[in-house]
TIKOLKOL-849395 format. One record per residue (C-alpha): residue number from 1; residue in three letters; y, z, x. Coordinates in nm, 3 decimals. Layout:
<pt n="NUM" res="ALA" Y="Y" Z="Z" X="X"/>
...
% end
This chain:
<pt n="1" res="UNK" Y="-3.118" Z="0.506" X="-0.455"/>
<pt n="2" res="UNK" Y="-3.302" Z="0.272" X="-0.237"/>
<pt n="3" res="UNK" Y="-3.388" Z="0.363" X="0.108"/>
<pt n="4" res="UNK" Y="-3.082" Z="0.331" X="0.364"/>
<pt n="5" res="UNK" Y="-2.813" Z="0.354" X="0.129"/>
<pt n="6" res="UNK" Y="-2.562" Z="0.608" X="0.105"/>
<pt n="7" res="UNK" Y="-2.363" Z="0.519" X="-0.162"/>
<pt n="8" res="UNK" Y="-2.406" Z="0.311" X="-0.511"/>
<pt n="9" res="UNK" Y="-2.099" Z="0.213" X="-0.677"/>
<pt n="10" res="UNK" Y="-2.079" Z="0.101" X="-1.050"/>
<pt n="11" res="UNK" Y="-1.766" Z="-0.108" X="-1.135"/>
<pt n="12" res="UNK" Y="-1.680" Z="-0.196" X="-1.463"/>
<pt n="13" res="UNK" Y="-1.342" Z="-0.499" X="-1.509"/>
<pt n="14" res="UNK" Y="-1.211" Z="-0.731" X="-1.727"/>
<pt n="15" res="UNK" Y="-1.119" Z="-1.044" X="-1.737"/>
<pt n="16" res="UNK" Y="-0.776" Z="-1.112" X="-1.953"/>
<pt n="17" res="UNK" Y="-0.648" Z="-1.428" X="-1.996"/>
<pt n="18" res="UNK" Y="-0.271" Z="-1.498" X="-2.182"/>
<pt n="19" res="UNK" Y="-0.218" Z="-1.756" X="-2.393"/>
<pt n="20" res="UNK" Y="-0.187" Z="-2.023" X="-2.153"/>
<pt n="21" res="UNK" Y="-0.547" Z="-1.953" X="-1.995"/>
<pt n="22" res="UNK" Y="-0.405" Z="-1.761" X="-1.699"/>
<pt n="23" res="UNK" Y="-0.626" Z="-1.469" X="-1.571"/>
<pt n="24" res="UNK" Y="-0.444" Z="-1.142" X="-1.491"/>
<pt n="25" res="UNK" Y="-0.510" Z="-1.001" X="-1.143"/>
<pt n="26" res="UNK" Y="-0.377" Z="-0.687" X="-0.999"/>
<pt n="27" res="UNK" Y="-0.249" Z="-0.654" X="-0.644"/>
<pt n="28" res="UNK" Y="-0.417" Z="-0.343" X="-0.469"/>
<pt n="29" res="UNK" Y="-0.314" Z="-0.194" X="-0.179"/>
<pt n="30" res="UNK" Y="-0.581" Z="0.039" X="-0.098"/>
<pt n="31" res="UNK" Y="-0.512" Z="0.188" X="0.215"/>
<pt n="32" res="UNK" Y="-0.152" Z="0.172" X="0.186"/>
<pt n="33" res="UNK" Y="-0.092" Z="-0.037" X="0.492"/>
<pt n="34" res="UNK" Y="0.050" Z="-0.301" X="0.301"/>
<pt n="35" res="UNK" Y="-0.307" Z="-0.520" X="0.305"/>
<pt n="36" res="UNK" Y="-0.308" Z="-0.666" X="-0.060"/>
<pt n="37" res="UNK" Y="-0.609" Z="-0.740" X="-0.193"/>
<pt n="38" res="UNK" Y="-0.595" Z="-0.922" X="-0.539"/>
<pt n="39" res="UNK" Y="-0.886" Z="-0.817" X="-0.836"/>
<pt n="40" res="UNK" Y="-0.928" Z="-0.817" X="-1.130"/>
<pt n="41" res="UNK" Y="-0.823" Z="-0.540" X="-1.312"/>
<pt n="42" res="UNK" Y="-1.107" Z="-0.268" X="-1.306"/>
<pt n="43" res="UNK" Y="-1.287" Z="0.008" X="-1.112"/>
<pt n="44" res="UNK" Y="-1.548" Z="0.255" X="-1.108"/>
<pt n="45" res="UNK" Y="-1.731" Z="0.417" X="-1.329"/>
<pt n="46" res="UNK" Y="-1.657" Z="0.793" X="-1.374"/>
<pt n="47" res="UNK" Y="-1.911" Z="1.078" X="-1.431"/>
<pt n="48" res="UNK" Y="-2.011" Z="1.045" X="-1.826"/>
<pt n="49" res="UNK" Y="-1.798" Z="0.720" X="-1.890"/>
<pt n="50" res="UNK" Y="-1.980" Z="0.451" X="-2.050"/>
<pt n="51" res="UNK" Y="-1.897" Z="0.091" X="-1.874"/>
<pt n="52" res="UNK" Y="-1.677" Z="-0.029" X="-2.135"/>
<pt n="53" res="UNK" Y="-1.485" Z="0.283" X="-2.141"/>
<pt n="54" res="UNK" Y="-1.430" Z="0.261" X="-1.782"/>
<pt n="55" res="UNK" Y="-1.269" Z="-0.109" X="-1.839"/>
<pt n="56" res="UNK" Y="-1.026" Z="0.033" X="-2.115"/>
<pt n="57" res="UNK" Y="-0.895" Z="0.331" X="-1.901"/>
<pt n="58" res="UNK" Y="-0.897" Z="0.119" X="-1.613"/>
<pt n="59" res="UNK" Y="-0.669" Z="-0.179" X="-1.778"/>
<pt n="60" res="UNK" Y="-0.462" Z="0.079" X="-1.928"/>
<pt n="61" res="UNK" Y="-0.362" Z="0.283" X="-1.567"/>
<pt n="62" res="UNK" Y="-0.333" Z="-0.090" X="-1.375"/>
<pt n="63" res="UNK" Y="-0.162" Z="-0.292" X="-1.585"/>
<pt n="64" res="UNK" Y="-0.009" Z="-0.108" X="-1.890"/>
<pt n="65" res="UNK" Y="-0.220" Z="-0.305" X="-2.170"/>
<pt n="66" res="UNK" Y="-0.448" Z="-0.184" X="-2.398"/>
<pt n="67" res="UNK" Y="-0.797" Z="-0.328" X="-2.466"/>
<pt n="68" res="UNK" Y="-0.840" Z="-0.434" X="-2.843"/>
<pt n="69" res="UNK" Y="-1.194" Z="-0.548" X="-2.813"/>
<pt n="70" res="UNK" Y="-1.483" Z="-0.616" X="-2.538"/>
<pt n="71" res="UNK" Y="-1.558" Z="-1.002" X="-2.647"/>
<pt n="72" res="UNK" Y="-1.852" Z="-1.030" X="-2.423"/>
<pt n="73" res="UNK" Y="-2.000" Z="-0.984" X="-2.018"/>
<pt n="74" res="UNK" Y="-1.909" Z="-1.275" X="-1.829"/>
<pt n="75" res="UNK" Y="-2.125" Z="-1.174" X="-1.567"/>
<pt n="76" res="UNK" Y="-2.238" Z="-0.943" X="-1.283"/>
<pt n="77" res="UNK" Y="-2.237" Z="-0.894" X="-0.947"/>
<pt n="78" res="UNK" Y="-2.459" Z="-0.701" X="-0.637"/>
<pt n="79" res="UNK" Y="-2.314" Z="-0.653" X="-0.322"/>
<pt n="80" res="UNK" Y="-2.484" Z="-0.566" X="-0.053"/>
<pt n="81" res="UNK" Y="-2.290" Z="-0.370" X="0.223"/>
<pt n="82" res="UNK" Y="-2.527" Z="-0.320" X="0.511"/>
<pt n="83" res="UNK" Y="-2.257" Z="-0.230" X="0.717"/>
<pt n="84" res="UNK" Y="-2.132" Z="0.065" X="0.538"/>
<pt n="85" res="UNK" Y="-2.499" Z="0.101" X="0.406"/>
<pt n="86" res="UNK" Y="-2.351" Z="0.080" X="0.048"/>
<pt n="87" res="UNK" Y="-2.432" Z="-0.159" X="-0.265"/>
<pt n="88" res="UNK" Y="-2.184" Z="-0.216" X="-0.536"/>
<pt n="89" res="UNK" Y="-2.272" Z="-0.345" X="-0.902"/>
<pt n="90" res="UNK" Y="-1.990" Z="-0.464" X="-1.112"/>
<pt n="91" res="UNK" Y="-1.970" Z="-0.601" X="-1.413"/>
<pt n="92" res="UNK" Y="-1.745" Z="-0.833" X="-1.563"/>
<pt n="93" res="UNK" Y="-1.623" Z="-0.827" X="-1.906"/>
<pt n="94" res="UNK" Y="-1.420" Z="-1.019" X="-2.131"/>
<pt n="95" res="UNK" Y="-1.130" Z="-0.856" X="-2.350"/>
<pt n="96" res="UNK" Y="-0.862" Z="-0.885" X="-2.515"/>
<pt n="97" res="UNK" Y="-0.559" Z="-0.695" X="-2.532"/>
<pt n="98" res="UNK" Y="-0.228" Z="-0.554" X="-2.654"/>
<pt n="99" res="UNK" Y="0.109" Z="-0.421" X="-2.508"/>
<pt n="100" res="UNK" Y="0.326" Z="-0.522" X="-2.190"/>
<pt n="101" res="UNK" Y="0.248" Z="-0.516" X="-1.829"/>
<pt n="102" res="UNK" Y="0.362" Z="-0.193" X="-1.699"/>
<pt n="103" res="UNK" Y="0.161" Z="-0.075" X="-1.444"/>
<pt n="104" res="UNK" Y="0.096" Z="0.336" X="-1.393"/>
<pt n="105" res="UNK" Y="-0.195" Z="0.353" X="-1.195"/>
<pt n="106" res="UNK" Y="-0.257" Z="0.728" X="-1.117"/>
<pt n="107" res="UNK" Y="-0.377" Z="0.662" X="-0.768"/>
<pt n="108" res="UNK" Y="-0.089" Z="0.461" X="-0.635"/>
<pt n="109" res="UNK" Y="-0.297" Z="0.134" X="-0.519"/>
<pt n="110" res="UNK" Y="-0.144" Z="-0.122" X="-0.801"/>
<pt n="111" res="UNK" Y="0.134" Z="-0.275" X="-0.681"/>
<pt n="112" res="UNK" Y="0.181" Z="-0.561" X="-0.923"/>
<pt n="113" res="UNK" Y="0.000" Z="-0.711" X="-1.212"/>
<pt n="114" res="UNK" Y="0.056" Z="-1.051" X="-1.307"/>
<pt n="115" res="UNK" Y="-0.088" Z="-1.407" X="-1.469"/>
<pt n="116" res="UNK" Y="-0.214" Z="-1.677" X="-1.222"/>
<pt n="117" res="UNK" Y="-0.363" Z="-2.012" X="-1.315"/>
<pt n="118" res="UNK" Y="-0.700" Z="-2.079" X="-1.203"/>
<pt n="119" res="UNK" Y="-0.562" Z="-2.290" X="-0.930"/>
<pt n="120" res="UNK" Y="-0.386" Z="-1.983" X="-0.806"/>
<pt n="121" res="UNK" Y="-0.686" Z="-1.725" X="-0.834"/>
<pt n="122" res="UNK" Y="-0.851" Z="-1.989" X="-0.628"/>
<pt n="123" res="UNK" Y="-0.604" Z="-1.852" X="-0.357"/>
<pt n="124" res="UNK" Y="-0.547" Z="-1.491" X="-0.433"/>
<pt n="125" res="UNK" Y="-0.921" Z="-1.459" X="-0.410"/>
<pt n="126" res="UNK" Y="-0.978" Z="-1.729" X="-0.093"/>
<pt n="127" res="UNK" Y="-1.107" Z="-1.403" X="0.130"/>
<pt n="128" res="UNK" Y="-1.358" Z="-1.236" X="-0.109"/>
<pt n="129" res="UNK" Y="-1.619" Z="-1.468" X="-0.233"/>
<pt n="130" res="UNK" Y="-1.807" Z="-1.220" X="-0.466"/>
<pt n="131" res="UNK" Y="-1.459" Z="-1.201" X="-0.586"/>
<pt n="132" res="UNK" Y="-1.356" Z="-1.562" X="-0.635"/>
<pt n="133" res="UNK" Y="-1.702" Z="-1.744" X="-0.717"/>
<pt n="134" res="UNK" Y="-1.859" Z="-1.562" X="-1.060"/>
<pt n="135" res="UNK" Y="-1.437" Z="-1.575" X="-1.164"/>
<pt n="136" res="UNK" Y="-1.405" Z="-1.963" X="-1.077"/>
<pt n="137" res="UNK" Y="-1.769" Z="-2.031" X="-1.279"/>
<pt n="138" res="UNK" Y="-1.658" Z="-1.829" X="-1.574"/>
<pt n="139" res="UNK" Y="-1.324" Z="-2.026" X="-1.601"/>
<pt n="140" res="UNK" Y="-1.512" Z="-2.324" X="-1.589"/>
<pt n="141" res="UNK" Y="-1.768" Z="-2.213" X="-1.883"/>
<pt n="142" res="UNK" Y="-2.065" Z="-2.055" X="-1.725"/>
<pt n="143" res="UNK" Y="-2.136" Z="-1.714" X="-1.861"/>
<pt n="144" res="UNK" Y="-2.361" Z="-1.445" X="-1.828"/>
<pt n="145" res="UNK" Y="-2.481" Z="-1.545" X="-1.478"/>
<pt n="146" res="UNK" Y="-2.584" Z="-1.233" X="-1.238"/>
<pt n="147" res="UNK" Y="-2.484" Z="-1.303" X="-0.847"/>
<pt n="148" res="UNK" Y="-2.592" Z="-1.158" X="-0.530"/>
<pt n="149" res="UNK" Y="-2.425" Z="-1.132" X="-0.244"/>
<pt n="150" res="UNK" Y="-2.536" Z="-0.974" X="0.130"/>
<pt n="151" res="UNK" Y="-2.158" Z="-0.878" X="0.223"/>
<pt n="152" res="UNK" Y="-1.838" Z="-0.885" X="0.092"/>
<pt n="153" res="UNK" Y="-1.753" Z="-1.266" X="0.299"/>
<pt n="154" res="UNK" Y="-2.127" Z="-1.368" X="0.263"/>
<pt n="155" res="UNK" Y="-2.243" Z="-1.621" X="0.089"/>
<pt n="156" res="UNK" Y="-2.464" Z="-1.544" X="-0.216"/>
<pt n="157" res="UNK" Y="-2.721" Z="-1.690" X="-0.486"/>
<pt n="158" res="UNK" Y="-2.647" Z="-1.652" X="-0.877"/>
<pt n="159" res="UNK" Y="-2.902" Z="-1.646" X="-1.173"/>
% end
């Protein structure tokens, strides 16, 4: 870990689109105060999970579905929390899946999953550029691109 930091975090998600081109977001509620914050559907990486194992079981407790396949990264992402003196890596995959949206996340944060058009991730995601930008760019064809960002509202450089 480099110096200063207290805490890496490895995040692993995937991007699932139906068959209208509609990405699938989850609505998390985090602290439980009712502060939705949209995502896609993902999360960290546990002790001796590989990445895309960490994007099934994730998909599976958020939304219901079940991964069929990991098509390909779409792209990753390093944000740098000086504040909290933590960076986060996550990783971006595509997927595709099986089932119906049924939501059972074991931690209680999930408190919908649903389709949205790009014009409507636009929105969902207005707050949390590293959230919005590498999403938006994938949707529109680039792939594979690595961004930086120096907080969660900064603005960032991509490769």
């Amino acid at each position: 870990m480099s110096a200063g930091l207290r805490r890496e975090l490895l995040v692993a998600a995937a991007i699932l689109l139906d068959k209208q081109g509609r990405v699938l977001l989850v609505a998390n509620d985090w602290n439980r105060r009712g502060h939705v914050r949209y995502t896609l559907p993902g999360g960290a990486v546990e002790a001796g999970e590989s990445l895309l194992e960490a994007v099934a079981r994730e998909v599976r407790e958020e939304t219901g579905l079940r991964v069929r396949s990991i098509e390909h990264l779409a792209y990753a992402v390093q944000i740098e929390d000086a504040r909290k003196a933590e960076r986060t890596i996550a990783m971006a995959f595509r997927a595709s899946y099986d089932g119906l949206l049924n939501p059972r996340d074991p931690d209680g944060h999930i408190v919908e999953a649903r389709f949205f058009s790009p014009e409507e991730v636009a929105q969902k995601l207005e707050e949390h550029r590293p959230l919005r930008e590498p999403l938006l760019d994938y949707l529109r064809g680039e792939r594979g691109r690595f961004y930086v960002y120096p907080s969660w509202g900064g603005e960032g450089w991509k490769v």
